[in-house]
C-alpha positions as CSV (number, residue, x, y, z in Angstrom):
1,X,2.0,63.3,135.1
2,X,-1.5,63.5,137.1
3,X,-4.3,61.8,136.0
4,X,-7.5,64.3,135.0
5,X,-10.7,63.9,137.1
6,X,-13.5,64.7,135.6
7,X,-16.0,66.9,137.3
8,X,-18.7,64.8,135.7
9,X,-16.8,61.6,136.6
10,X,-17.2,63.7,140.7
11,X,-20.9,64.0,140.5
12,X,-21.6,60.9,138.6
13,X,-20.6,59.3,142.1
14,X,-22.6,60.9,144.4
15,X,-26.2,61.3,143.4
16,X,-26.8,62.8,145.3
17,X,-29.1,92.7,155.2
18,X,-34.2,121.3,168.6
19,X,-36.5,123.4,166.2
20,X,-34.8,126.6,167.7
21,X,-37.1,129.3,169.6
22,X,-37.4,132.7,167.9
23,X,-39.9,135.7,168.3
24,X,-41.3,135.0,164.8
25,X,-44.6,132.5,164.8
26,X,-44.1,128.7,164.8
27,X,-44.0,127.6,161.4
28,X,-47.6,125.3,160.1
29,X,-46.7,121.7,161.3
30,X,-46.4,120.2,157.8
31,X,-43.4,122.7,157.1
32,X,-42.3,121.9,160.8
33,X,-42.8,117.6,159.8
34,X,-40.4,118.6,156.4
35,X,-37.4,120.5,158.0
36,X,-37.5,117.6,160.6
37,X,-37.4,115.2,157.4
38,X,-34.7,116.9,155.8
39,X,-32.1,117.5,159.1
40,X,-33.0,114.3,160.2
41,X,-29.4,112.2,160.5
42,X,-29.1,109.3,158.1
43,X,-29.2,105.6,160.4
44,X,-26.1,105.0,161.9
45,X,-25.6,101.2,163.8
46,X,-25.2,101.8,167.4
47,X,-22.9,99.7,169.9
48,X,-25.2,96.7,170.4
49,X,-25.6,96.6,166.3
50,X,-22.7,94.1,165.8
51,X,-24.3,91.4,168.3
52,X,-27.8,92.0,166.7
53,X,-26.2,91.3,163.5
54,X,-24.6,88.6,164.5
55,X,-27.8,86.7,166.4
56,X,-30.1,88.0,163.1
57,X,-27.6,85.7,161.2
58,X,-28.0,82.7,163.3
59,X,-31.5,83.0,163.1
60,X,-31.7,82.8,159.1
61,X,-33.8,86.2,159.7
62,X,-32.8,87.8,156.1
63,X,-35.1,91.0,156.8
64,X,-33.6,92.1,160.3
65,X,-30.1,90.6,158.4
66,X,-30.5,93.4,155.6
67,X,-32.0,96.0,158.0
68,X,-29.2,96.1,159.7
69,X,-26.6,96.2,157.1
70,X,-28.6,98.8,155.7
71,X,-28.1,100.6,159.0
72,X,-24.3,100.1,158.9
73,X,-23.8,97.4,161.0
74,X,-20.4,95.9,161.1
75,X,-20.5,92.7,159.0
76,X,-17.0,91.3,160.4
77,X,-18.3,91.6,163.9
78,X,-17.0,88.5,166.1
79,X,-18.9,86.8,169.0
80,X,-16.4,85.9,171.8
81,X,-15.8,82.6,169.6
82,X,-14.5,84.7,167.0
83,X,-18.1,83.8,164.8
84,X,-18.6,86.1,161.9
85,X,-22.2,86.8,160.7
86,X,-20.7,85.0,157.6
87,X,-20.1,81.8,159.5
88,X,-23.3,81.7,161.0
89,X,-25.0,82.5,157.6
90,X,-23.6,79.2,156.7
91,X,-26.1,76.7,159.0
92,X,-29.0,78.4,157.0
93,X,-30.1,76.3,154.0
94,X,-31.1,79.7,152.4
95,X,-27.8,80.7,151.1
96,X,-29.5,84.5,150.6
97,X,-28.2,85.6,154.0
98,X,-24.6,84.6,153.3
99,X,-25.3,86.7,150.0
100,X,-26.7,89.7,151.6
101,X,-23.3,89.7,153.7
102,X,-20.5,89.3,151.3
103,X,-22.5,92.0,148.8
104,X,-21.6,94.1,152.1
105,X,-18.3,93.0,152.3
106,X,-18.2,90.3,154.4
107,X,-14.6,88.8,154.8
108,X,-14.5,85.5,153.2
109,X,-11.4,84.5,155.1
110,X,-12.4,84.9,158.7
111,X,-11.5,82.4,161.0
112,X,-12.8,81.8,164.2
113,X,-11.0,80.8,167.5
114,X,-10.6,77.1,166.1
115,X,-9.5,78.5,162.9
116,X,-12.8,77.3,161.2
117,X,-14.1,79.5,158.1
118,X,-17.6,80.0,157.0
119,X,-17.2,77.3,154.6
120,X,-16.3,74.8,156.8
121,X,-19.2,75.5,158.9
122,X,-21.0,74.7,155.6
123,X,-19.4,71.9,154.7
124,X,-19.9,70.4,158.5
125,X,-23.5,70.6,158.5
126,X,-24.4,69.8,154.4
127,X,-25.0,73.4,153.2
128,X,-24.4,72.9,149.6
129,X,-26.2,76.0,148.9
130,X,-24.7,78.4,150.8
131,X,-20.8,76.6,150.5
132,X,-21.5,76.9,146.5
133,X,-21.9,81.0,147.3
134,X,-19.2,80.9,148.8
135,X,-17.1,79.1,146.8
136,X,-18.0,81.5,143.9
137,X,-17.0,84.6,146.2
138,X,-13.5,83.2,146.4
139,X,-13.7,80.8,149.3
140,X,-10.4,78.7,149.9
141,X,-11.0,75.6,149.4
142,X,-7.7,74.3,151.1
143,X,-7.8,76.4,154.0
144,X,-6.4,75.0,156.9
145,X,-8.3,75.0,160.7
146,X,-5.8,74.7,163.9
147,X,-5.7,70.7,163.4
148,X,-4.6,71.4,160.2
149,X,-8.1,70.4,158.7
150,X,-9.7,71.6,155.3
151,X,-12.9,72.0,154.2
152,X,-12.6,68.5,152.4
153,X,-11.8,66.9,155.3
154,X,-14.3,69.0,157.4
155,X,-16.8,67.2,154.3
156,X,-15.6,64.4,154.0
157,X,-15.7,63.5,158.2
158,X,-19.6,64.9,158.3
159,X,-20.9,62.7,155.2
160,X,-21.3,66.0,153.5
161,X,-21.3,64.2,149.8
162,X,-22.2,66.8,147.8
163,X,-19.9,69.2,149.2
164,X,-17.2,67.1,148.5
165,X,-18.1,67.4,145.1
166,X,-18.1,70.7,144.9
167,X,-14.8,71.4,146.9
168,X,-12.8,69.0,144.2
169,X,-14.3,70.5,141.2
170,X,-13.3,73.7,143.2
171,X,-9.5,72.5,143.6
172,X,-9.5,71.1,147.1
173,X,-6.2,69.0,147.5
174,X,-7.3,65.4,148.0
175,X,-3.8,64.9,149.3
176,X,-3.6,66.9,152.1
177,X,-3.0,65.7,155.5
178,X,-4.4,67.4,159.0
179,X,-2.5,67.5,162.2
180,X,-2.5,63.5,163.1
181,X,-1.4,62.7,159.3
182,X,-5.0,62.0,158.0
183,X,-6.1,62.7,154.7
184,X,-10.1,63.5,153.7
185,X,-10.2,59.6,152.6
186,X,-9.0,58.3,155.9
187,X,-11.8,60.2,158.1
188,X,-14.6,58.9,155.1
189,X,-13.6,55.9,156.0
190,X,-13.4,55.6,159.5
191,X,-16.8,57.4,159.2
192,X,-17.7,54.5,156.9
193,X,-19.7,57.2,154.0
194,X,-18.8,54.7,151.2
195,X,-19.8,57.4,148.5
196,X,-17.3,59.7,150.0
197,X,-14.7,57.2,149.7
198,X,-14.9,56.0,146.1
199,X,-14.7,59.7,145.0
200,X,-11.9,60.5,146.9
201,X,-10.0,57.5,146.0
202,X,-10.5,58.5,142.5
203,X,-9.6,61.8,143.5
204,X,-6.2,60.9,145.1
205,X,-5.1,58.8,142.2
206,X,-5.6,61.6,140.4
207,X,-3.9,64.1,142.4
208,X,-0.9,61.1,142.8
209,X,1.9,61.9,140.5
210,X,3.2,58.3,138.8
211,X,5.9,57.9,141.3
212,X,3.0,57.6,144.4
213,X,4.3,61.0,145.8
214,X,1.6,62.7,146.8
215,X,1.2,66.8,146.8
């Protein structure tokens, strides 16, 4: 039977978008200015629309962000990396961008060349904020990179404290094991971020079934 750790127990640790021609006379130019208005195509995004989006994002500018989404931009664009707009909302501290994107159907589970999602990127650089967002929207918690990494350990590596908080209370495995056989608590600690490391110790004693098989 696992032991039950508390989320209180987590955070208690840590502190821490051509008038046509005709013979008849040319109409006055406010009438002219409203049958413009009214066949006037709604915005469309154009070719170069995707990379705008995309560099808007990076830039944390929200108001070009929402222009542009308003224009019909693609939101799952991809750089040649395979970076989302999503993923580089997350290295804002103003979690609003990554909002504006996933009300416009941003996909949560993009993954770029390396396999990285937008909440790893968040959990990599500290952005509580924006990983909480999207850890409400349905973010995977365990989802794995292409060295087998998770957010947790992506946390956990970075000194990202309070991340790590919220990817356990979140149900992030503890347990799991990247690539080279490392859990989250091996790269806290040969990082040396002792906060990390007493949670996650708690954690995987926890998430360790009686026997000391873990998950």
């Amino acid at each position: 039977m696992k032991k039950q750790l508390t989320i209180c127990a987590v955070f208690a640790l840590l502190s821490t978008a051509v008038a046509g021609c005709g013979q008849n006379p040319p109409a006055p130019l406010d009438a002219q200015a409203e049958a413009s208005a009214e066949t006037q195509p709604a915005p469309q995004a154009n070719a170069a629309e995707p990379e705008a989006l995309l560099k808007a994002a990076r830039e944390c500018d929200l108001a070009t962000v929402n222009t542009l989404i308003g224009k019909g931009a693609n939101v799952n664009g991809s750089g040649e990396t395979g970076e989302t707009p999503l993923m580089a909302a997350a290295h804002c501290e103003d979690p609003e961008i990554a909002k504006a994107l996933l009300g416009a159907n941003a996909d949560i589970k993009a993954q770029d060349v390396h396999g990285h999602t937008a909440l790893m990127t968040a959990a990599e650089l500290g952005r509580a904020p924006v990983a909480q967002v999207l850890l409400g929207a349905g973010a995977d918690a365990n989802a794995r990179n292409k060295l087998g990494g998770t957010p947790l350990h992506v946390a956990a590596y970075n000194g990202s404290a309070e991340i790590v908080g919220l990817l356990l209370q979140a149900g992030a495995s503890p347990t799991a094991k990247d690539s080279k056989d490392r859990t989250a608590l091996d790269l806290a600690k040969e990082q040396g971020h002792g906060p990390i490391i007493q949670v996650l110790e708690q954690a995987m004693a926890a998430d360790t079934p009686a026997n000391g098989v873990g998950n």
